[in-house]
PQR file of N, CA, C, O and H, with PARSE charges and radii, in Angstrom:
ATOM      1  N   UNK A   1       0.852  -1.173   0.000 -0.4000 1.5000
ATOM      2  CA  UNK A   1       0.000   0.000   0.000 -0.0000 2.0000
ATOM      3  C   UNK A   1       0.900   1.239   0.000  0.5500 1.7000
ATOM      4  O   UNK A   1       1.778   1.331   0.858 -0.5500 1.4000
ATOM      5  N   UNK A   2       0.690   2.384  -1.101 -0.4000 1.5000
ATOM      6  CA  UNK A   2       1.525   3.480  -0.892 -0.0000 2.0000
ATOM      7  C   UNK A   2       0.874   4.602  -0.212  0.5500 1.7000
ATOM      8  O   UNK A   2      -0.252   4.590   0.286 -0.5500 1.4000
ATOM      9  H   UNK A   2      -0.023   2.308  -1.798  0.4000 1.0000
ATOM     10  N   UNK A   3       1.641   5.497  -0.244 -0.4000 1.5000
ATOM     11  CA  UNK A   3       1.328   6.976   0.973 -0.0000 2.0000
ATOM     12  C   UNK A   3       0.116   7.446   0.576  0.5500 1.7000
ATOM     13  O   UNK A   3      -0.808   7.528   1.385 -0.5500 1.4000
ATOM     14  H   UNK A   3       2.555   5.508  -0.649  0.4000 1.0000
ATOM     15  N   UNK A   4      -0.030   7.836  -0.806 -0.4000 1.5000
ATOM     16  CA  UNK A   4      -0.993   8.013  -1.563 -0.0000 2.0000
ATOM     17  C   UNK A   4      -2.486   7.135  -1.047  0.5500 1.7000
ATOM     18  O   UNK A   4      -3.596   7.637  -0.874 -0.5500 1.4000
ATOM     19  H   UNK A   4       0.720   7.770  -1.464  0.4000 1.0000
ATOM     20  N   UNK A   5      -2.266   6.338  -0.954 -0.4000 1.5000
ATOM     21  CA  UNK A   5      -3.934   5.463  -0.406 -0.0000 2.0000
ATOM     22  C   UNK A   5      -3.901   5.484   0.868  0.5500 1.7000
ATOM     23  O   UNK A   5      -4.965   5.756   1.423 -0.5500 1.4000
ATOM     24  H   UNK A   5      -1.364   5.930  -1.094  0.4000 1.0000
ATOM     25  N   UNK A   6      -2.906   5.257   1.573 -0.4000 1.5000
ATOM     26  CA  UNK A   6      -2.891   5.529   3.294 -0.0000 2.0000
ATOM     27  C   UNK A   6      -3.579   7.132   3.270  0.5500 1.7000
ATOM     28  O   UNK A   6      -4.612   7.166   3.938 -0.5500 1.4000
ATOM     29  H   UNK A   6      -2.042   5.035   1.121  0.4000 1.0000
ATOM     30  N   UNK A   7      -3.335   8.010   2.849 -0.4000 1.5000
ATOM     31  CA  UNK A   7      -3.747   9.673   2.939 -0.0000 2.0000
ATOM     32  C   UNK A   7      -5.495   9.900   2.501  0.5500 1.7000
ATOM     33  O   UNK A   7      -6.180  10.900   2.718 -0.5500 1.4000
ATOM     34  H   UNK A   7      -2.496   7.982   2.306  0.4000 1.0000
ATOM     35  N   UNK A   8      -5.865   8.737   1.891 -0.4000 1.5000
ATOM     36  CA  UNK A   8      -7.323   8.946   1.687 -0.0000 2.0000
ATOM     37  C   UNK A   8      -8.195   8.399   2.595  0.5500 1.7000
ATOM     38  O   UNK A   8      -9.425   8.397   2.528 -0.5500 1.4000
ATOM     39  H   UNK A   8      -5.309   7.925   1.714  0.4000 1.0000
ATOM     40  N   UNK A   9      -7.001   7.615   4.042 -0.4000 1.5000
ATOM     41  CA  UNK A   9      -7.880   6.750   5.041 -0.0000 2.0000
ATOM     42  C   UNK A   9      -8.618   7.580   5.891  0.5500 1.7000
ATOM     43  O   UNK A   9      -8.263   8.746   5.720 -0.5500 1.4000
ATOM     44  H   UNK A   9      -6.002   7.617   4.096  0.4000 1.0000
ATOM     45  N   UNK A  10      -9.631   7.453   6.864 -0.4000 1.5000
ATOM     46  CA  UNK A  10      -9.331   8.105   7.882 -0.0000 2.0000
ATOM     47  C   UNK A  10      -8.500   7.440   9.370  0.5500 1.7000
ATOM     48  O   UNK A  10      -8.238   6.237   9.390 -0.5500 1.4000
ATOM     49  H   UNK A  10      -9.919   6.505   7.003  0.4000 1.0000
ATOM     50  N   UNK A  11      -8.129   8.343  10.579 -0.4000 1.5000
ATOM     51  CA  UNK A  11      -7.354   7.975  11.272 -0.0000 2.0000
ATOM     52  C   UNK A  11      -7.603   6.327  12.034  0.5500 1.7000
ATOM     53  O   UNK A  11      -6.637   5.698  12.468 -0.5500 1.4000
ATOM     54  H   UNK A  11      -8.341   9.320  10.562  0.4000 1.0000
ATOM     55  N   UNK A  12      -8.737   5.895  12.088 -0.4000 1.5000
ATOM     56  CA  UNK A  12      -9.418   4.873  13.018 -0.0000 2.0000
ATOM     57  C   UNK A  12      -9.155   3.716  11.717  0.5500 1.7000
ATOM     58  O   UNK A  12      -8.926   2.542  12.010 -0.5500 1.4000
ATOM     59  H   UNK A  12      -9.521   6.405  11.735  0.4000 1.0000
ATOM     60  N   UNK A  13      -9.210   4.162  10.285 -0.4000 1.5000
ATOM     61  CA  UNK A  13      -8.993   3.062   9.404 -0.0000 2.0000
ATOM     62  C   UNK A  13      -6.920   2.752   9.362  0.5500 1.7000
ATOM     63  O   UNK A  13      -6.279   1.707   9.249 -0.5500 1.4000
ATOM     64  H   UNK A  13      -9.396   5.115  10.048  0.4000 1.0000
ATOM     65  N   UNK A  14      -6.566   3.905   9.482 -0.4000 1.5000
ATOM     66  CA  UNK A  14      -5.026   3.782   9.486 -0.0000 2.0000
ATOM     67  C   UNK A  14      -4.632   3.169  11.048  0.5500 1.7000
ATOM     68  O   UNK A  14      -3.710   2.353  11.061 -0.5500 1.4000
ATOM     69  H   UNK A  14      -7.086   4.753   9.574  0.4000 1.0000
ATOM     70  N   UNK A  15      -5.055   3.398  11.916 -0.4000 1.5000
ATOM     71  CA  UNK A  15      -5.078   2.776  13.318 -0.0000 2.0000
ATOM     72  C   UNK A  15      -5.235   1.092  13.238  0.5500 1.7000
ATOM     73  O   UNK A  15      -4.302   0.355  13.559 -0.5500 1.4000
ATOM     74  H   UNK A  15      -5.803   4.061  11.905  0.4000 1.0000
ATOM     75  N   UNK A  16      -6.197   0.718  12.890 -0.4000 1.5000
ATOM     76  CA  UNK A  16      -6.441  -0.517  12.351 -0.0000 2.0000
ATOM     77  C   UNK A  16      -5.555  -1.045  11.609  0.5500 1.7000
ATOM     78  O   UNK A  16      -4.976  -2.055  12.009 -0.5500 1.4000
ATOM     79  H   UNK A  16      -6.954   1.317  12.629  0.4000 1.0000
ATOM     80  N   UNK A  17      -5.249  -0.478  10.362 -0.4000 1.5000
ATOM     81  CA  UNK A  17      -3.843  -1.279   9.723 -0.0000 2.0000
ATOM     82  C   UNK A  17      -2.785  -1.304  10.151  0.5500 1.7000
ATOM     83  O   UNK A  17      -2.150  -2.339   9.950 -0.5500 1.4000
ATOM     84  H   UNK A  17      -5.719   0.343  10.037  0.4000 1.0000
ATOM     85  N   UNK A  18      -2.132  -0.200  10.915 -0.4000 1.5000
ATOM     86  CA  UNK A  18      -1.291  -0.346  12.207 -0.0000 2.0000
ATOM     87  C   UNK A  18      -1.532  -1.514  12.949  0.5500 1.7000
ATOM     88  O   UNK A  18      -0.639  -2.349  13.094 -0.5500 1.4000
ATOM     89  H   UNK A  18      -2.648   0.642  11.078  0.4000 1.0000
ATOM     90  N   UNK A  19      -2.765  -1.669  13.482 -0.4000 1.5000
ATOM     91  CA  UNK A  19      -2.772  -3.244  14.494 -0.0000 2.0000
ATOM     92  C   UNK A  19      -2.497  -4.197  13.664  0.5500 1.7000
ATOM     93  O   UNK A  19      -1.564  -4.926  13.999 -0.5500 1.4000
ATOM     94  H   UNK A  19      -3.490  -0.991  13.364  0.4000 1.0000
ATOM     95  N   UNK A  20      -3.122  -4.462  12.489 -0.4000 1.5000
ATOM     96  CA  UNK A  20      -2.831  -5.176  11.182 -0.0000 2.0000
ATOM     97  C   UNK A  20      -1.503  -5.625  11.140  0.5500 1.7000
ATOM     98  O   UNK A  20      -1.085  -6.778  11.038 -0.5500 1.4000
ATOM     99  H   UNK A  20      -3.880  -3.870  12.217  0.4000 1.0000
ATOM    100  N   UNK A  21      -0.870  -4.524  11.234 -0.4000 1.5000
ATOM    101  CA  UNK A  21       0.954  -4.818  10.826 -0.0000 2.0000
ATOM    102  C   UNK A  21       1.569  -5.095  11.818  0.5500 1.7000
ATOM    103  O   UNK A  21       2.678  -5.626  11.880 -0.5500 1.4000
ATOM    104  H   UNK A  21      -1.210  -3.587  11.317  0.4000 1.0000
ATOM    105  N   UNK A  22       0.649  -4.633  12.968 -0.4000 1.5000
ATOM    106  CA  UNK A  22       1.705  -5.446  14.081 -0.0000 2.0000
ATOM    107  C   UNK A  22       1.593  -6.789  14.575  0.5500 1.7000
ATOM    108  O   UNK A  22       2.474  -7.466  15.105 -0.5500 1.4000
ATOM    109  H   UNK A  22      -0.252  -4.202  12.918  0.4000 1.0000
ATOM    110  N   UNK A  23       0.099  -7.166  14.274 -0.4000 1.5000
ATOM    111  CA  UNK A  23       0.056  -8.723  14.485 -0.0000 2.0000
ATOM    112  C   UNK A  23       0.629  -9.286  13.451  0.5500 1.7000
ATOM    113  O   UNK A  23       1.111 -10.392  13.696 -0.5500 1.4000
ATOM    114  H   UNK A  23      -0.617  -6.616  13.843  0.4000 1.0000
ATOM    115  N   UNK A  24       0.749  -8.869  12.289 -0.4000 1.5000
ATOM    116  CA  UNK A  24       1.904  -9.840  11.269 -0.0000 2.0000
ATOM    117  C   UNK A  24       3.041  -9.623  11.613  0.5500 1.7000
ATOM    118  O   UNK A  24       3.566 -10.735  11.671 -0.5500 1.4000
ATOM    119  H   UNK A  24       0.357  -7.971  12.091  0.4000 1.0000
ATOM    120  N   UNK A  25       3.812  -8.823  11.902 -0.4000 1.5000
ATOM    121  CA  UNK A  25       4.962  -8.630  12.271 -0.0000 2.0000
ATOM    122  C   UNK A  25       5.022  -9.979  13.477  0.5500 1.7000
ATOM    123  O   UNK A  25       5.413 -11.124  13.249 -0.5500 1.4000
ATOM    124  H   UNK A  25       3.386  -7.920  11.855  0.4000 1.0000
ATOM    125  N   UNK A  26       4.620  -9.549  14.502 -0.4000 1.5000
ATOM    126  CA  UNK A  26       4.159 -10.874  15.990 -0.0000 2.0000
ATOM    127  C   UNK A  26       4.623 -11.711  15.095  0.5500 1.7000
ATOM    128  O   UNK A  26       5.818 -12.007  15.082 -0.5500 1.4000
ATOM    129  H   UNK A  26       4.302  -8.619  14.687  0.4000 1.0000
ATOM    130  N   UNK A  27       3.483 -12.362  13.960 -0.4000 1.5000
ATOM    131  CA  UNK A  27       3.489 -13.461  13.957 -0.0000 2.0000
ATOM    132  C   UNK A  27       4.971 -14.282  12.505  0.5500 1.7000
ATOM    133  O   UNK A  27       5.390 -15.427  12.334 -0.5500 1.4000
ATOM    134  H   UNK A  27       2.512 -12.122  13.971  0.4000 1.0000
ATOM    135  N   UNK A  28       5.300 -12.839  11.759 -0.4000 1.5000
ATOM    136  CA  UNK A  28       6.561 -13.149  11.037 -0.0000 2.0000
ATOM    137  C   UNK A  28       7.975 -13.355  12.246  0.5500 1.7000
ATOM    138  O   UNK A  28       8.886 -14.175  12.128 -0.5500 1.4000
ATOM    139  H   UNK A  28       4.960 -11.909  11.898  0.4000 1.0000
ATOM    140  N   UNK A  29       7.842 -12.610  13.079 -0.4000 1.5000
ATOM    141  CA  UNK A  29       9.439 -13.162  13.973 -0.0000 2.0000
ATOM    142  C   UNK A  29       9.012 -14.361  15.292  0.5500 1.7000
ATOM    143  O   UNK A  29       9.601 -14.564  16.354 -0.5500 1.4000
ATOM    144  H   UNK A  29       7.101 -11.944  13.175  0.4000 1.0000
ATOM    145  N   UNK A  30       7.767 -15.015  14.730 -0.4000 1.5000
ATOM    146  CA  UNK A  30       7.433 -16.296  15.754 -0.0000 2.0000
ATOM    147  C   UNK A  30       7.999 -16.902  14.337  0.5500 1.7000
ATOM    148  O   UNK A  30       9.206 -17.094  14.186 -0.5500 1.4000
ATOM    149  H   UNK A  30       7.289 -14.850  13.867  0.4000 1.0000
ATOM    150  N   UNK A  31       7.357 -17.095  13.651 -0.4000 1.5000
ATOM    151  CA  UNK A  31       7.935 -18.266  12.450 -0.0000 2.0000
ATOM    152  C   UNK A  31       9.390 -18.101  11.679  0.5500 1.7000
ATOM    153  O   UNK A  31       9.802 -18.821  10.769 -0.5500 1.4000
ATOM    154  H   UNK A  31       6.377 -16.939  13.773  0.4000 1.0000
ATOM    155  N   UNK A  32      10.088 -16.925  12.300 -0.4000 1.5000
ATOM    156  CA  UNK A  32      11.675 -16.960  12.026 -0.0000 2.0000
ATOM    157  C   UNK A  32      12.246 -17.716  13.260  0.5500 1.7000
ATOM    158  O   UNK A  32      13.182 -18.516  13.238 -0.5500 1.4000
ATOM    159  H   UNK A  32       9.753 -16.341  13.040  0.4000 1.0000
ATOM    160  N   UNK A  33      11.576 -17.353  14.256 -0.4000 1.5000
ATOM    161  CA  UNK A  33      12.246 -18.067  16.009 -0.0000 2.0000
ATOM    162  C   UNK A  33      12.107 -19.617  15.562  0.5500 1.7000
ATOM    163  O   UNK A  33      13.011 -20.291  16.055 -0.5500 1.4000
ATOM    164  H   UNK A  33      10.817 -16.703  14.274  0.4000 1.0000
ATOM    165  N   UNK A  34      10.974 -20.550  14.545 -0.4000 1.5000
ATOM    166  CA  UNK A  34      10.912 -21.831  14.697 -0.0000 2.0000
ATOM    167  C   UNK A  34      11.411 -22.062  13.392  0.5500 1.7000
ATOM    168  O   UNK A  34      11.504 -23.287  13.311 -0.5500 1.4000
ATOM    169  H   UNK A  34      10.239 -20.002  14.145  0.4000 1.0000
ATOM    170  N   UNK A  35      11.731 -21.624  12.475 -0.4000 1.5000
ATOM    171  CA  UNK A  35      12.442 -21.756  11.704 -0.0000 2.0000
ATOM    172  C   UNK A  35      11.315 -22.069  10.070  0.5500 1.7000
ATOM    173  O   UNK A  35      11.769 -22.369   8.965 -0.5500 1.4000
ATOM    174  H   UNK A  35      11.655 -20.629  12.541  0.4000 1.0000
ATOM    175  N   UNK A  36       9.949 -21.892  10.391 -0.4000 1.5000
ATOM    176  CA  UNK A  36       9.225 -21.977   9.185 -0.0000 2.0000
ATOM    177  C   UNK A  36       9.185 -20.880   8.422  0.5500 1.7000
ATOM    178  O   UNK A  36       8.691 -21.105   7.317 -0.5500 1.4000
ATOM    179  H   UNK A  36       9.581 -21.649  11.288  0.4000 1.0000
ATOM    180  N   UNK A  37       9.590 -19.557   8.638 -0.4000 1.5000
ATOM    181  CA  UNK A  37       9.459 -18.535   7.722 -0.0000 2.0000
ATOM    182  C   UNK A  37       9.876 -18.668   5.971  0.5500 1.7000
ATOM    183  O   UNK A  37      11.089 -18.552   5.796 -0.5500 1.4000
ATOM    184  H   UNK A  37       9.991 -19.374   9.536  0.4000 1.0000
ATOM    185  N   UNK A  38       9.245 -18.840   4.971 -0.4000 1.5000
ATOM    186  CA  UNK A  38       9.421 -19.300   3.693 -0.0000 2.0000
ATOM    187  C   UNK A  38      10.014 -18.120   3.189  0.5500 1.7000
ATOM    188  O   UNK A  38      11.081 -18.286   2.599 -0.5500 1.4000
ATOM    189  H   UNK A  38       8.260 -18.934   5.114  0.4000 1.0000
ATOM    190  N   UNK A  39       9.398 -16.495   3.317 -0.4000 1.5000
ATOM    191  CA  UNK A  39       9.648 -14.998   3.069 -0.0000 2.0000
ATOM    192  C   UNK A  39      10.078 -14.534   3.325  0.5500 1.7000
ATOM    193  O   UNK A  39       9.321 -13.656   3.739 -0.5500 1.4000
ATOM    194  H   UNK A  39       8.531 -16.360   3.797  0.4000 1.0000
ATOM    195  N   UNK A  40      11.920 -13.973   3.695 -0.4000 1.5000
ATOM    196  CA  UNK A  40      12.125 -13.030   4.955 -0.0000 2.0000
ATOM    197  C   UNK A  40      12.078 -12.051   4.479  0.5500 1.7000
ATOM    198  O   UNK A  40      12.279 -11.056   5.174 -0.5500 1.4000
ATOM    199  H   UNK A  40      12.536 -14.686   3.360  0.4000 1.0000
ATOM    200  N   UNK A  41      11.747 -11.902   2.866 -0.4000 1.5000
ATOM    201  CA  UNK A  41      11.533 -10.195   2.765 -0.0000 2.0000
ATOM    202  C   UNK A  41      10.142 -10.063   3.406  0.5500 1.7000
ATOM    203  O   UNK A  41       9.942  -8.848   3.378 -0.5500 1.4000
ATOM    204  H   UNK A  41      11.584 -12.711   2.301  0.4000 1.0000
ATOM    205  N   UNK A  42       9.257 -10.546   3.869 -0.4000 1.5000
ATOM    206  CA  UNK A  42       8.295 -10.122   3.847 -0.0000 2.0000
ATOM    207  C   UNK A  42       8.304  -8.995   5.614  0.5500 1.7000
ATOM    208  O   UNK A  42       7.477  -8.178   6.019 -0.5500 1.4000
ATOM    209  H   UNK A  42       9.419 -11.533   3.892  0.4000 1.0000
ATOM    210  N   UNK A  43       9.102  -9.292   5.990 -0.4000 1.5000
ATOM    211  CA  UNK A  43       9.645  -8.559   7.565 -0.0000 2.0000
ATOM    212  C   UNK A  43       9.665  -7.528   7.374  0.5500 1.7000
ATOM    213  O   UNK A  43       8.933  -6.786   8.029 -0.5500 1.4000
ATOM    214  H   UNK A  43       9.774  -9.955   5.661  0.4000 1.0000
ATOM    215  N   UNK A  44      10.548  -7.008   6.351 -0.4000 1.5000
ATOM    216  CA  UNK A  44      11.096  -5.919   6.048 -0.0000 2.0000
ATOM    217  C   UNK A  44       9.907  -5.142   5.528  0.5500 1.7000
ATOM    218  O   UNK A  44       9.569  -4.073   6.035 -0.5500 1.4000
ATOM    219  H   UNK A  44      11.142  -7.611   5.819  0.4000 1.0000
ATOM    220  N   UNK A  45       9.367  -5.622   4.650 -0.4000 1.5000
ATOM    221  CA  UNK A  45       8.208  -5.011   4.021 -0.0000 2.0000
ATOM    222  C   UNK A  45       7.209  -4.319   5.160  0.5500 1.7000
ATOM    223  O   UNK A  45       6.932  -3.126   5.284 -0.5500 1.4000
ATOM    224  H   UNK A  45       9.642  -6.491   4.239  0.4000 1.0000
ATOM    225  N   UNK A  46       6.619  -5.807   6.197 -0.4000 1.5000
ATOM    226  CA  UNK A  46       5.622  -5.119   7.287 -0.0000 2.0000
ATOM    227  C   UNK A  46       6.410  -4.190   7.861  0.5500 1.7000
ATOM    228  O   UNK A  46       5.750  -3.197   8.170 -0.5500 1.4000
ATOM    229  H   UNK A  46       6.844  -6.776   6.096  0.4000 1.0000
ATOM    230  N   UNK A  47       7.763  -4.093   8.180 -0.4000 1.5000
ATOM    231  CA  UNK A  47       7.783  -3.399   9.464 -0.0000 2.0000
ATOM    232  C   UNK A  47       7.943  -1.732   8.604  0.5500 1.7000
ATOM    233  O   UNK A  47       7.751  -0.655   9.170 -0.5500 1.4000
ATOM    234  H   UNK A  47       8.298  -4.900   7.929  0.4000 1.0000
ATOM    235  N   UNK A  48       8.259  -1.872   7.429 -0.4000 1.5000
ATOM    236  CA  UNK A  48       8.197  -0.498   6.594 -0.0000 2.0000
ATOM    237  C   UNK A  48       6.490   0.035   6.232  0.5500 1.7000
ATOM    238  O   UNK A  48       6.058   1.186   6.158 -0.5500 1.4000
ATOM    239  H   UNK A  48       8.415  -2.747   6.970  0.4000 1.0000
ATOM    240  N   UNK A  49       5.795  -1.229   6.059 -0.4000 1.5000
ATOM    241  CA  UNK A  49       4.568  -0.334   5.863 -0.0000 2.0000
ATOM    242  C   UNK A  49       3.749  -0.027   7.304  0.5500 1.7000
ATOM    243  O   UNK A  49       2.667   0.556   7.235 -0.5500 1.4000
ATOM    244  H   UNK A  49       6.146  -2.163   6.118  0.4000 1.0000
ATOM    245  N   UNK A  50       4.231  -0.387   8.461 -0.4000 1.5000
ATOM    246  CA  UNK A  50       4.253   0.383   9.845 -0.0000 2.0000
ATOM    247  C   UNK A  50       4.404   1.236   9.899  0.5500 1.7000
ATOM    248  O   UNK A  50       3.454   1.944  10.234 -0.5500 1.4000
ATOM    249  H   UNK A  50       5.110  -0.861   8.517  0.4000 1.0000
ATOM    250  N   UNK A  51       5.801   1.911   9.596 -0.4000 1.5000
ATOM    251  CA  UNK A  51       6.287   3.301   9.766 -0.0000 2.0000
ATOM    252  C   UNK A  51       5.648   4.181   8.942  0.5500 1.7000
ATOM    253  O   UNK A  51       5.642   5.389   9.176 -0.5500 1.4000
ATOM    254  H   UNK A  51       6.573   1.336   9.324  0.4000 1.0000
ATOM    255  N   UNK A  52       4.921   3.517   7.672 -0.4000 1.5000
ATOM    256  CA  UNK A  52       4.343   4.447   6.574 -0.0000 2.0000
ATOM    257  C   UNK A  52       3.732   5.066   7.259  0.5500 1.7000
ATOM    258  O   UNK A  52       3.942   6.269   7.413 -0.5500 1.4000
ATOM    259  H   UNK A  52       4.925   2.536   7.482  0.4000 1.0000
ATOM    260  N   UNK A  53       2.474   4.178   8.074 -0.4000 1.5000
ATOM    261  CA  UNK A  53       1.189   4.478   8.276 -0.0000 2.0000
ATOM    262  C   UNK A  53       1.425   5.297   9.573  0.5500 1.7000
ATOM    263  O   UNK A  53       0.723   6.304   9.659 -0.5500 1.4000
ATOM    264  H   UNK A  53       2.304   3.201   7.948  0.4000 1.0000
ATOM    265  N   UNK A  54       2.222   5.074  10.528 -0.4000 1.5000
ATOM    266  CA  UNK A  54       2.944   6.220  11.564 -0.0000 2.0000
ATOM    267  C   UNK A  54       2.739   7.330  11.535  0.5500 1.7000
ATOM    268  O   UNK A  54       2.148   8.161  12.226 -0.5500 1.4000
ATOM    269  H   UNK A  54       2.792   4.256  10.459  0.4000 1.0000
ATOM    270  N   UNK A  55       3.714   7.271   9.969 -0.4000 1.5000
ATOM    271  CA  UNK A  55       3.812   8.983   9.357 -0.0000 2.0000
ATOM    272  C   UNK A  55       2.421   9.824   9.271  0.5500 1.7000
ATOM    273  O   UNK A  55       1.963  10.926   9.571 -0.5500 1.4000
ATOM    274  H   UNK A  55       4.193   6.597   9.408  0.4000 1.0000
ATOM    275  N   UNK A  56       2.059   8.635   8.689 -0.4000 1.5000
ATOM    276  CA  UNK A  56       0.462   8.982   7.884 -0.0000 2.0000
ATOM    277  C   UNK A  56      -0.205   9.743   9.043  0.5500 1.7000
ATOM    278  O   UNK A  56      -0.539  10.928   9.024 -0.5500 1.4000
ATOM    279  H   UNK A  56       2.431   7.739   8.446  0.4000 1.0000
ATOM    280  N   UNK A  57      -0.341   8.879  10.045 -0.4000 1.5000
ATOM    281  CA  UNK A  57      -1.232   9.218  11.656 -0.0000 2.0000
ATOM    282  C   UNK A  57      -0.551  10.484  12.196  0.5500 1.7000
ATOM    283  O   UNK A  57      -1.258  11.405  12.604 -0.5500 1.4000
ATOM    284  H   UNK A  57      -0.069   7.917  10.061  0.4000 1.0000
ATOM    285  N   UNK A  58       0.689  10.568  12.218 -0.4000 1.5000
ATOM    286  CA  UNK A  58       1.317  11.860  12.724 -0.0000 2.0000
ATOM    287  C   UNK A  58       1.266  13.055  11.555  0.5500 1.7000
ATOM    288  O   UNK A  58       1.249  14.189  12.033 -0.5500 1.4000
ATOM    289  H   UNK A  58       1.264   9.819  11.887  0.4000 1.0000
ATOM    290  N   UNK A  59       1.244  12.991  10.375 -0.4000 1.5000
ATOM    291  CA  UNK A  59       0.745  13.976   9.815 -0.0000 2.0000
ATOM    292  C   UNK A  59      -0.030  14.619  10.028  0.5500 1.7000
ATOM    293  O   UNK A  59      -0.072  15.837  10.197 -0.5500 1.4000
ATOM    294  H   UNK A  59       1.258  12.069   9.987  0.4000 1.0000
ATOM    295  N   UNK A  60      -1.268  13.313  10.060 -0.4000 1.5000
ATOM    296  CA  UNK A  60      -2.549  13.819  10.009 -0.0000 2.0000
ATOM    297  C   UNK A  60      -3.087  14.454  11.248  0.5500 1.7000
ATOM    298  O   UNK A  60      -4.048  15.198  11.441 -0.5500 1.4000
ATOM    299  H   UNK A  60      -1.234  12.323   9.924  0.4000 1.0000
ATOM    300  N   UNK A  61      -2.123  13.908  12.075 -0.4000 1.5000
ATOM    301  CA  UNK A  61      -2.654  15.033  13.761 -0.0000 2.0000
ATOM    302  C   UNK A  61      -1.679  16.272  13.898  0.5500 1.7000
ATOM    303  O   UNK A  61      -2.046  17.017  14.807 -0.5500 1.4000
ATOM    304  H   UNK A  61      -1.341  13.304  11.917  0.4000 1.0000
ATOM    305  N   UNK A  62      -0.793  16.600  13.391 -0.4000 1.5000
ATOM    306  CA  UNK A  62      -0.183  18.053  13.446 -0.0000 2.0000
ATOM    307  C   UNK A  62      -0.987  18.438  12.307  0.5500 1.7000
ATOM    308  O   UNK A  62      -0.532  19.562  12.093 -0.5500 1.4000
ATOM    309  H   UNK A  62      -0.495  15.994  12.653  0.4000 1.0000
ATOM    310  N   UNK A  63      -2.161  18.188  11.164 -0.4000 1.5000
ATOM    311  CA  UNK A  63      -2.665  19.116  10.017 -0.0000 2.0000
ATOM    312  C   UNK A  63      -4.048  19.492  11.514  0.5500 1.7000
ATOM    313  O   UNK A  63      -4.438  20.580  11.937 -0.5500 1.4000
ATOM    314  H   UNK A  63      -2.530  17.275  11.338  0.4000 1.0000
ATOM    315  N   UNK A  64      -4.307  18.551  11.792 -0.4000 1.5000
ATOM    316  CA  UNK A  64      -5.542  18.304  13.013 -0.0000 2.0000
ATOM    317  C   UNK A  64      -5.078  19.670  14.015  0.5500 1.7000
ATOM    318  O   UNK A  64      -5.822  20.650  14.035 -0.5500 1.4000
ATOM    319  H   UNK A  64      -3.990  17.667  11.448  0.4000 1.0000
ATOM    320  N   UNK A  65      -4.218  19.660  14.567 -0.4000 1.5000
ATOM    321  CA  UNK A  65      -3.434  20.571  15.435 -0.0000 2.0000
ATOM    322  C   UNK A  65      -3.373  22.388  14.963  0.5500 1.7000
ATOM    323  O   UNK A  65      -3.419  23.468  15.551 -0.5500 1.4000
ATOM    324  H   UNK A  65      -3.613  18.864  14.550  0.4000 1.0000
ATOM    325  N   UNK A  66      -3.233  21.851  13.445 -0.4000 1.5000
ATOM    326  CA  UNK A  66      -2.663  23.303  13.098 -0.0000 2.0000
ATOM    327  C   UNK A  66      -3.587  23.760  12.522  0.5500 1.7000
ATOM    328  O   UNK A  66      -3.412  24.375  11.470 -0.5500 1.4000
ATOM    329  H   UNK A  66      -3.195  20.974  12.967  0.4000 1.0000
ATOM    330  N   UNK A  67      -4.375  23.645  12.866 -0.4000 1.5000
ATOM    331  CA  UNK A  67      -6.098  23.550  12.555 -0.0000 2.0000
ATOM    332  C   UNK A  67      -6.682  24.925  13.875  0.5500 1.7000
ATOM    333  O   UNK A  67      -7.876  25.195  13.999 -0.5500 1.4000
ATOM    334  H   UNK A  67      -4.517  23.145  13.720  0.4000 1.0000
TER
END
């Protein structure tokens, strides 16, 4: 998902994909600890589209702020 579609969410839908990414994340470094992980790019990927959506949420509350 790029910045561009995260920016048309609202905050409670970007909040949600945040929980989203963190239970995959949970559950990508349980299946690296037992050794089934098939993807390890896929780590890298969640824990980057985390920070996207971060941004996204902190944008959107200093535009909220400066309001």
């Amino acid at each position: 998902m790029n910045a561009a579609e995260l920016r048309e969410k609202t905050p409670d839908e970007l909040r949600a994909e945040l929980e989203k990414l963190k239970k995959e994340s949970f559950n990508l470094r349980f299946q690296q600890a037992t050794g089934q992980m098939e993807n390890t790019s896929r780590m890298k990927a969640a824990r980057r589209e985390a920070a996207r959506v971060k941004t996204i949420l902190n944008e959107k509350a200093a535009a909220a702020a400066a309001e």
